[in-house]
C-alpha positions in Angstrom: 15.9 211.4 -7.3 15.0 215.1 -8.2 14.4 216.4 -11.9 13.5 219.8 -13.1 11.0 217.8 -15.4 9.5 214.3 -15.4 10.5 213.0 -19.0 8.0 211.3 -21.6 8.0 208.2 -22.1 10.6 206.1 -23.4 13.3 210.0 -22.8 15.3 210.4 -20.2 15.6 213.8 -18.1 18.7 214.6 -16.1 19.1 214.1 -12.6 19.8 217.4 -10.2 19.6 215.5 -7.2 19.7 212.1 -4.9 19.1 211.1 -1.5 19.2 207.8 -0.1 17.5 206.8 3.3 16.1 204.3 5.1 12.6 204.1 3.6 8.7 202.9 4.2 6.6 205.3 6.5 7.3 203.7 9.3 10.8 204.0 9.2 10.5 207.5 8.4 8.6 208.0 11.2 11.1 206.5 13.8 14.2 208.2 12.4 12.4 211.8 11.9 11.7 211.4 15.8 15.1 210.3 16.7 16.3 213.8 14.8 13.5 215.4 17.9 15.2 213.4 20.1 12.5 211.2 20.8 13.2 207.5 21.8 12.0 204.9 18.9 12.0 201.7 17.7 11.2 199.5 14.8 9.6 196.3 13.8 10.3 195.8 10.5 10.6 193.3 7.7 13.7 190.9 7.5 16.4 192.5 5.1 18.9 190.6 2.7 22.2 189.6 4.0 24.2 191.7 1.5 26.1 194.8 1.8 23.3 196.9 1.4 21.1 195.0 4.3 24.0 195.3 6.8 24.4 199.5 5.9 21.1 199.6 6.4 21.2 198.1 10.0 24.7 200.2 10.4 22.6 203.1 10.1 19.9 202.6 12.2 22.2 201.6 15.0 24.1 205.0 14.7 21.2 206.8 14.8 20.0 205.3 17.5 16.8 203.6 16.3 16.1 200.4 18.7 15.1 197.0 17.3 17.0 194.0 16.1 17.7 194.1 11.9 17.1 190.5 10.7 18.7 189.0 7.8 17.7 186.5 5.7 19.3 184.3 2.3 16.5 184.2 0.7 16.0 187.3 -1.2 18.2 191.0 -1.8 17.4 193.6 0.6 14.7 195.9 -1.5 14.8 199.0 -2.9 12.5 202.1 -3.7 12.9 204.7 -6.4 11.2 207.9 -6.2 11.6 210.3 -8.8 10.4 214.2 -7.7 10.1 216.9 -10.2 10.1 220.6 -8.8 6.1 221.0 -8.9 7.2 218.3 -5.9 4.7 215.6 -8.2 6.5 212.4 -7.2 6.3 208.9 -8.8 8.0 205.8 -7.5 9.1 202.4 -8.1 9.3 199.9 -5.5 10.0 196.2 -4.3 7.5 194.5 -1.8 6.6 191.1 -2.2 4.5 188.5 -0.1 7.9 186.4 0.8 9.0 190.0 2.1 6.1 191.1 4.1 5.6 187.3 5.1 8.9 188.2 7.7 6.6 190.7 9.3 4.6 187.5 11.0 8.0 186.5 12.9 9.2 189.9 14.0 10.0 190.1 17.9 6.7 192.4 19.0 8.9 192.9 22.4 9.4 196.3 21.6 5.9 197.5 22.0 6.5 196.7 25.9 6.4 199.8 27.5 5.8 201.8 24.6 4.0 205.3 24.3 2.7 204.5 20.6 2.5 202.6 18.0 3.1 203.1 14.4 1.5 200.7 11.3 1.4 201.2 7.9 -2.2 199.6 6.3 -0.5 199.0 2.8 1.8 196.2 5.1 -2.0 194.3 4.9 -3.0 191.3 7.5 0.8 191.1 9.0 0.4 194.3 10.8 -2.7 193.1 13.1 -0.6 191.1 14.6 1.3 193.8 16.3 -2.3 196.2 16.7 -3.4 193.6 18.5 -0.7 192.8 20.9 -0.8 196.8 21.3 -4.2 196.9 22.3 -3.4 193.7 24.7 -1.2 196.0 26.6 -2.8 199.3 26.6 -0.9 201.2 24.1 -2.3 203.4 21.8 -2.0 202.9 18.2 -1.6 205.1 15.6 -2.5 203.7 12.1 -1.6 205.2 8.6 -5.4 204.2 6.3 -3.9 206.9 3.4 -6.8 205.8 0.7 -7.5 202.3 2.6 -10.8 203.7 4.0 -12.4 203.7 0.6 -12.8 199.8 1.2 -15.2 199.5 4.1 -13.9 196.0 5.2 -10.4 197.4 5.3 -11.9 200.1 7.5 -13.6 198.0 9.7 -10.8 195.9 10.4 -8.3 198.5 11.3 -10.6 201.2 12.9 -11.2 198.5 15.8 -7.4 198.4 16.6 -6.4 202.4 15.9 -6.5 205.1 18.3 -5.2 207.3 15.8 -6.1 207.1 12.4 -4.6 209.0 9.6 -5.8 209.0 5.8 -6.6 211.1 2.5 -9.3 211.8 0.4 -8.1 209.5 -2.5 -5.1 207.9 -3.8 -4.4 211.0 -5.1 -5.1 213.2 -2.6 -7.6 215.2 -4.7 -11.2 216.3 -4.4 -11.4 219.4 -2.1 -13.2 220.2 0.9 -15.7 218.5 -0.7 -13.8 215.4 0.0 -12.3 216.3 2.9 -15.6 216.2 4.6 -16.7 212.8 3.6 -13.6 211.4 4.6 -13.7 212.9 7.8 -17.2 211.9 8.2 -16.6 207.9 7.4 -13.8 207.7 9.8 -15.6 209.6 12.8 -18.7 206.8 11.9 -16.5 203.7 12.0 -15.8 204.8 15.6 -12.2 206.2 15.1 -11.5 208.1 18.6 -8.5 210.7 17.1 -9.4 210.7 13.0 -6.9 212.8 10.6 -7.7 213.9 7.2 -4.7 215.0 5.3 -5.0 216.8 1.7 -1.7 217.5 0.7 -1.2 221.4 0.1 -4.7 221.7 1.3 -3.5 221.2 5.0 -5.5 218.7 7.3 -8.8 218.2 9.7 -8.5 216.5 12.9 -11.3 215.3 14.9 -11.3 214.4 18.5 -14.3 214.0 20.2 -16.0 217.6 19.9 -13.0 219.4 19.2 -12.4 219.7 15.0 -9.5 221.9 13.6 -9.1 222.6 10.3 -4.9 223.3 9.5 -4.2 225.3 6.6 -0.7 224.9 4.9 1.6 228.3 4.4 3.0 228.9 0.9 6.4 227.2 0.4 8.0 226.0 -3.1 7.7 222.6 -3.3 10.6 221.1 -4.2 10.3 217.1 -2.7 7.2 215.6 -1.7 8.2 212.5 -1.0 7.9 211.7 2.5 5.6 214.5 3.6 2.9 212.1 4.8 5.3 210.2 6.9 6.5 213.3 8.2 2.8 214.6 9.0 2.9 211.2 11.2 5.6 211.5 13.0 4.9 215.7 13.8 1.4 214.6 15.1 3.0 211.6 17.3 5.7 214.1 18.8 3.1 216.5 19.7 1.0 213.6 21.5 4.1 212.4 23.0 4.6 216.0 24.9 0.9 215.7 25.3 0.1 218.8 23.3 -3.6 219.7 22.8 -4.8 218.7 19.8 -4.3 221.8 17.9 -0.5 222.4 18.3 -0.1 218.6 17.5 -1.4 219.5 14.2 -0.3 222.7 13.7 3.5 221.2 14.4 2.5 218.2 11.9 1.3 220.8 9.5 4.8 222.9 9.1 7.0 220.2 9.4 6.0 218.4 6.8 5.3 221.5 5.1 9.3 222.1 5.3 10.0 218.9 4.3 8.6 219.6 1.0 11.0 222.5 0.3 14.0 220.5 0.1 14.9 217.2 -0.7 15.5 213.7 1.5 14.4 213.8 5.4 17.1 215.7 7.2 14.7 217.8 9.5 14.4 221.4 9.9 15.5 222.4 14.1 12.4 222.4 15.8 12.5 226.2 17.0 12.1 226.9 12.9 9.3 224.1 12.6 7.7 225.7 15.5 7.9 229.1 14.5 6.2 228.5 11.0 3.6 226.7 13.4 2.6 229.6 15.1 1.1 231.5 11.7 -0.7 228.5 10.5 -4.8 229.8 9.6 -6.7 227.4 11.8 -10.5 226.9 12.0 -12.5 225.6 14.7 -15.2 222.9 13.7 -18.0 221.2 15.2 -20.3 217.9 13.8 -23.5 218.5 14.4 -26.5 216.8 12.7 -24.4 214.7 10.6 -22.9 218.0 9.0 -19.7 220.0 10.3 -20.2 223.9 11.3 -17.2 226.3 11.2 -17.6 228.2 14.6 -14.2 229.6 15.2 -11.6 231.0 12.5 -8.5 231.8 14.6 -6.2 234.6 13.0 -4.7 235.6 16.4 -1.9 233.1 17.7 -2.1 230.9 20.4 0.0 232.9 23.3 2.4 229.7 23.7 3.3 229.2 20.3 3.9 232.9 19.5 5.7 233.3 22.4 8.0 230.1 20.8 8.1 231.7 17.6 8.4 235.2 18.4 11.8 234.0 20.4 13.2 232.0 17.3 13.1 234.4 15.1 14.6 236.6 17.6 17.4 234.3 17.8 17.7 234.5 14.4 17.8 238.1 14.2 20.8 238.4 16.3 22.6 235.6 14.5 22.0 237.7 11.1 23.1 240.8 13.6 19.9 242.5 12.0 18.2 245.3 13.6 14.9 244.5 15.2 12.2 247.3 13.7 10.9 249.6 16.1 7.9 248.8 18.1 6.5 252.1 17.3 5.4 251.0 14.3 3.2 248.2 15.8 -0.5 248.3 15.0 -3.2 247.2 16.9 -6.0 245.9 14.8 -9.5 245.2 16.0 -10.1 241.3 16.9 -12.6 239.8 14.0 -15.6 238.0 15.6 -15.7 234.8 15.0 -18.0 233.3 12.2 -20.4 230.4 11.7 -20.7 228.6 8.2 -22.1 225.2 7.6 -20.1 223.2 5.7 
């Protein structure tokens, strides 16, 4: 649900907008990369055998999501409630239980045969290891969502072991800065984490991959929905891997789409021509760990030729669909490249 204005407490505020979707980050994940058209699956808890269970699994079918829907007597399929306000500060409401999770422990892991990647969700606790570990059994990589988990080092030793990719924030919050954003990105590269991303909300991300660090820096966009911008992060970095991008555009690609997603509410994605375009003018920063610390060596403000070239030709489709006038090249200026920089960090 949107609102112009969260409400104090015991007021009420009127409602401008609502979505309703499949929800948890995982299933996020697999139905923003069925809208890429991207194969996925999902494991998932058992749902109640009610109406809203079986439109649930009517759903997934049709959009093509693979994996069996169980159903199950014993409890109501659950629900979430977020509640967005237009500074895109959410707050939510949800149903999770250990009888629900418990169904985790007896979900068909068949799936993961074959499979590019896998998805888990930390908050899902012990009945996710199951799954890490039959993914590590069979060679494929595993991409784990920590968010504040890594805060607790037992929680980080146990999943850092399994992941290949490991995703988290600063706090529960997502506050603190660069400040932050360093020691975060420092504990995860220290617990042995091969691919480790930092996310910081409107303060963009770090990624760390052996000696190649970038720093991603979000454009300006109205929030509007925040809700499902992490999950969105996810599933951009995992469709970048998939096409075996290099690390930067899999972050830059994460970056703007979940950057998009913010601007309007629900998870119906922007084409990926426009969430490639807006990918192409991110600010990026090179970084390197040295000596315990992290040195800034490169700030690019040139675009990658690929991804210009991408997003140079949308918004020259776009241009012709508006029938507007491309401006003349004559008024093209060539300015001197800046030299890169070092600052420690």
């Amino acid at each position: 649900m949107v609102l112009d204005k969260l409400p104090k407490h015991n007021t009420g505020a009127i409602v401008t907008e609502v979505n309703e979707f499949v929800f948890d980050d995982a299933a996020i994940v697999a139905c923003l990369l069925r809208q890429w058209d991207v194969s996925a699956g999902m494991i998932g808890t058992a749902v109640g055998d009610d109406e809203r269970g079986h439109a649930l699994a009517t759903r997934l079918k049709g959009w093509g999501v693979q994996g069996r829907v169980r159903f199950t007597t014993e409890y109501k399929t659950p629900l979430e409630v977020n509640v967005s306000d237009r500074k895109g500060a959410r707050t939510y409401f949800w149903q999770r239980t250990p009888e629900i999770l418990g169904t985790l422990d007896t979900a068909d892991l068949s799936l993961i045969r074959g499979a590019k990647i896998l998805y888990a969700d930390w908050y899902d606790g012990d009945h996710v290891l199951r799954a890490m570990d039959e993914a590590n059994r069979l060679n494929v990589p595993v991409f784990i969502n920590l968010e504040h988990g890594h805060r607790e080092p037992e929680v980080l030793k146990q999943y850092s072991r399994r992941a290949t990719f490991c995703q988290a924030v600063t706090d529960a919050a997502q506050i603190g800065g660069k400040r932050a954003l360093i020691g975060t990105a420092r504990k995860l590269l220290r617990s042995g984490i091969q691919t480790a991303i930092i996310t910081l909300a409107k303060g963009g991300c770090l990624v760390a991959q052996g000696d190649q660090i970038i720093r991603v820096f979000t454009p300006q966009v109205k929030a509007v929905d925040a809700c499902g911008a992490g999950a969105t992060f996810s599933a951009g970095f995992i469709y970048g891997c998939l096409k075996g991008w290099h690390v930067e555009s899999s972050a830059r690609f994460a970056t703007a789409a979940a950057s998009l997603k913010v601007t309007r509410p629900g998870l119906q994605m922007f084409p990926l021509e426009e969430i490639l375009s807006l990918a192409a003018h991110l600010k990026v920063e090179h970084w390197a760990f040295k000596n315990n610390r992290f040195e800034i060596v490169e700030r690019i403000l040139d675009l990658p030729r690929q991804v210009a070239a991408q997003g140079q030709r949308a918004q020259l489709r776009i241009l012709r669909e508006l029938r507007i006038p491309r401006k003349s090249d004559s008024r093209t200026v060539n300015h001197p490249a800046e030299k890169a920089k070092q600052k420690l960090v």
